[in-house]
C-alpha positions in Angstrom: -94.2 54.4 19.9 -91.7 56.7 21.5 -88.9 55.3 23.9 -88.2 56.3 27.1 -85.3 57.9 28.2 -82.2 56.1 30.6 -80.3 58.4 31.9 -77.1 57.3 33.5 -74.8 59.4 35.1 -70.8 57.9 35.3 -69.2 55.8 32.9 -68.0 53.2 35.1 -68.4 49.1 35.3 -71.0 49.0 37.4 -73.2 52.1 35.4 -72.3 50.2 31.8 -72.9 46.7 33.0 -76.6 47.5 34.1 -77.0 49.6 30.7 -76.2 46.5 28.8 -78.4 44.3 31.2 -81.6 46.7 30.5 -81.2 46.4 26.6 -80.6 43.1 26.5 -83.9 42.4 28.5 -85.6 45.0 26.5 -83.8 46.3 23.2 -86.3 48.5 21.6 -87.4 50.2 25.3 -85.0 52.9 26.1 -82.7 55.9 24.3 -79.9 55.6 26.5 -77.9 58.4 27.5 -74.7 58.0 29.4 -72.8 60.8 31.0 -68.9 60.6 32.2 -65.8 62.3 32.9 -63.7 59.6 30.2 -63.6 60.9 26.8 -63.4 57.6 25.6 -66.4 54.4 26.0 -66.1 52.3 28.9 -64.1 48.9 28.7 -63.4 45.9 30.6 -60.7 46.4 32.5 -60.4 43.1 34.5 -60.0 42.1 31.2 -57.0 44.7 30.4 -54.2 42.9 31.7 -55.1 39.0 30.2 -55.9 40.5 27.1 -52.5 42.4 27.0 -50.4 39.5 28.4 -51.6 37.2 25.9 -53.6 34.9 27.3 -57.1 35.9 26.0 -58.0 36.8 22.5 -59.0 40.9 22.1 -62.8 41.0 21.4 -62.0 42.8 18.2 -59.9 39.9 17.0 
């Protein structure tokens, strides 16, 4: 069967958090295609500044 195709436009919290909401409910649905202006994956930055103080373990840890 061939998966459809989620097309996301902006790299940003709000884009990445419903990407990860739409696999989770469905894995094996979509290809997933995300389109932004950071060269680098989105992160959690509310996170940044705990995580780099200290006070919470990195997620790579």
């Amino acid at each position: 069967m061939r998966k459809e195709r989620l097309v996301v436009v902006g790299n940003g919290m709000a884009g990445c958090r419903a990407v990860a909401e739409v696999l989770k409910r469905d894995p094996g649905r979509y290809e997933v295609t995300i389109f932004g202006a950071e060269p680098r994956v989105n992160y959690d930055r509310i996170m940044l500044s705990p995580v780099l103080a200290g006070r919470n373990p990195s997620p790579t840890s």
